[in-house]
N, C-alpha and C positions, 0 to 999 in steps of 0.2 A: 456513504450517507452521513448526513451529521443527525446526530442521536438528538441533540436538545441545543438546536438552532436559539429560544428564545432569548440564551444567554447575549448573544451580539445581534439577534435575528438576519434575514436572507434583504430582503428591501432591495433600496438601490434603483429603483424604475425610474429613476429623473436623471440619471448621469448621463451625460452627453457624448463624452470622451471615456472610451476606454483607458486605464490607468497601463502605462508599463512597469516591467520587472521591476525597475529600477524605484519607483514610486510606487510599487506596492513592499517593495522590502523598504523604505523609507516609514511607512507608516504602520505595516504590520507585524510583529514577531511571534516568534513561540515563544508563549514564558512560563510554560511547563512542557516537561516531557515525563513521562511516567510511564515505568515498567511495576505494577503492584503485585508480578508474584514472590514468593519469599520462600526460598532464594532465588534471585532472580540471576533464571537460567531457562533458556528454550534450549528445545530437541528437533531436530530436523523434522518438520511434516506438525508437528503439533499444533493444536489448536490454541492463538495466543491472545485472538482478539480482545475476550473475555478483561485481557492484562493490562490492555493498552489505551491511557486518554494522554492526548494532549490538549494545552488554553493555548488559544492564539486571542492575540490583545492589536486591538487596533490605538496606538496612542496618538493618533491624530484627531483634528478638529471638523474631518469632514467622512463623508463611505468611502471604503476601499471595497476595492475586489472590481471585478467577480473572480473569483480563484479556488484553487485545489489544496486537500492537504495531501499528500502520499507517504508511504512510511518504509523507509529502507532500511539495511540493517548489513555489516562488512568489518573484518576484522579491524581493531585498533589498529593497523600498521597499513591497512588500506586504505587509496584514495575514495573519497565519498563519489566525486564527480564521474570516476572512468568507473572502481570496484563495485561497490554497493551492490546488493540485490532490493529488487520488489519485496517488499512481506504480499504472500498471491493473497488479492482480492482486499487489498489496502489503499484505495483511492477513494474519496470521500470531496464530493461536489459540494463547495459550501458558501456561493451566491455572494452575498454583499455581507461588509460588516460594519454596523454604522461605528461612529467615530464615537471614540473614549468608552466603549466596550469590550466583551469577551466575549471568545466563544468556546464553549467544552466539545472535543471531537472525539469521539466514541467508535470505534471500527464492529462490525459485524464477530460474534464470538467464530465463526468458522476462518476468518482470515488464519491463517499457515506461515510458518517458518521455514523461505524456501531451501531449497539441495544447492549444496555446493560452497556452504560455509565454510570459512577454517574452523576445528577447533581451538573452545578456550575464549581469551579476551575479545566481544565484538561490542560494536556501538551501532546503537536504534539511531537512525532519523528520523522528526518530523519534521518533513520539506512542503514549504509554501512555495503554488507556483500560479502565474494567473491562468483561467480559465480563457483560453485565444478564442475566438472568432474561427479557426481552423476544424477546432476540435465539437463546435457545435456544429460542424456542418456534417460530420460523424454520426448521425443519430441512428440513419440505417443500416441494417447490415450489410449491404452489400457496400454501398460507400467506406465503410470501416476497413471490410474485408481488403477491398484494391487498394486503400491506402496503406495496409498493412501490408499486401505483396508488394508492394510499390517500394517498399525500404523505408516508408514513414515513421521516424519514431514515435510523432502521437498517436497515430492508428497501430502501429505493433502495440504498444501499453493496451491503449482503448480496447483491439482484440482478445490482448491476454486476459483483460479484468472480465469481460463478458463472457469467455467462455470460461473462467474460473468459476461466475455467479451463475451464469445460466441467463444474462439477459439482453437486452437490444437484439432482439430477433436470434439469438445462440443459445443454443443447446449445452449444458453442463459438459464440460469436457475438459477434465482435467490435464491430459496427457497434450493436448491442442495450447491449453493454457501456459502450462510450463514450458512447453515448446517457443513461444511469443515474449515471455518473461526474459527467457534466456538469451535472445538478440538482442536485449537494451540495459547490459551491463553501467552503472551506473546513473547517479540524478541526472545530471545532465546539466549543460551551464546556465537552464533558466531556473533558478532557485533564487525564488525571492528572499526568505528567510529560513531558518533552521532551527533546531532547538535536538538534544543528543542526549543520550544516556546509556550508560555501559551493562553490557549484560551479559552473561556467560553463556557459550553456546555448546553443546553435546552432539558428536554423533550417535554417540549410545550410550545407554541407560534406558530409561521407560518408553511405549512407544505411544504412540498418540495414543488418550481413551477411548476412542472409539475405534481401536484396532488392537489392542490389548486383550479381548478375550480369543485370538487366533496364536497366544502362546500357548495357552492350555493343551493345545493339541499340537502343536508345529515345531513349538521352541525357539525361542529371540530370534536367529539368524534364518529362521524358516517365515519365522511371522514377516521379515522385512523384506524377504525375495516374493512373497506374497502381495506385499505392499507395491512393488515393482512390479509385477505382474498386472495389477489389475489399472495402474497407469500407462502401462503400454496397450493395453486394449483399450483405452480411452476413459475408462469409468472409473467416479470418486474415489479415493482410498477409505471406504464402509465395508 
């Protein structure tokens, strides 16, 4: 979702031609990226949303888009395009942006920092990509679902993000989400623009706050097979 669209606003209903990759990274960039916790450090699983805006600036003289932002995250010494992971529930649909504006993009505070990071030095993406004709014809679930069996990379994404949130006809399901996420290692070579910022990454230390009060009785390394536990039977880590 974008939090405060009015900044570049969504519009756009008079373009006649779809814009390609190539012409939407001509016209749009990221000219911020912002991780505002301090110190800025995510933990496997935590809640990061909260942390995360990026502006994308349209410096041309006419609307861009329609396009996506999505937000990845892979050690410094990893490729962006093949390594990278999804931040789960980090794709934010954001319409048109008219010309010689900005837009502020705001992620949902329950977006997660997914499994399978190195620890230590990694760098956040935020990746612009356009919004195809492919991916609106996704709206239903079942449509999603077969393109997702089917080895589609926008329907594998498309799937993981709905069952992460619980929408487009799915059911919350975490353990389905993460499953979906993990077949599309990497942004992928339609990235229109970028914008990056370094951030430290932990497997241990604190655990997410809203699973923090299952030390009290279990103890760190009990509270995190917990954690596993209740993602392999499909339900939130609450």
């Amino acid at each position: 979702r974008v939090s405060t669209p009015p900044l570049g606003g969504l519009g756009g209903e008079k373009r006649k031609r779809r814009m390609t990759t190539k012409e939407l990274g001509e016209a749009v960039r990221v000219s911020q990226t912002l991780y505002r916790a301090n110190p800025q450090t995510m933990f496997t699983l935590s809640e990061v949303g909260f942390w995360i805006n990026a502006v994308v600036t349209n410096d041309s003289y006419s609307e861009a888009g329609p396009f996506v932002v999505e937000f990845y995250i892979a050690g410094v010494d990893e490729d962006m395009k093949t390594q990278a992971r999804r931040l789960y529930g980090s794709r934010v649909e954001c319409g048109m942006i008219r010309p010689k504006t900005s837009m502020l993009i705001e992620l949902p505070r329950e977006t997660r920092c997914p499994l399978g990071l190195p620890m230590g030095s990694c760098r956040m993406y935020a990746v612009v990509k356009l919004h195809t004709p492919f991916e609106e014809t996704l709206t239903d679930a079942v449509t999603c679902a077969r393109a997702a069996v089917e080895g589609n990379r926008a329907g594998m994404l498309l799937m993981a993000e709905r069952c992460w949130r619980g929408e487009g006809g799915f059911a919350v399901d975490f353990r389905e989400g993460i499953r979906w996420y993990r077949k599309c290692m990497g942004t992928g070579d339609d990235v229109a623009s970028f914008g990056a910022v370094d951030v430290q990454h932990l497997t241990t230390g604190p655990l997410p706050p809203d699973l923090a009060p299952l030390t009290l009785s279990r103890g760190y390394h009990q509270a995190w097979l917990a954690v596993a536990q209740t993602l392999d039977a499909g339900h939130p880590p609450r």
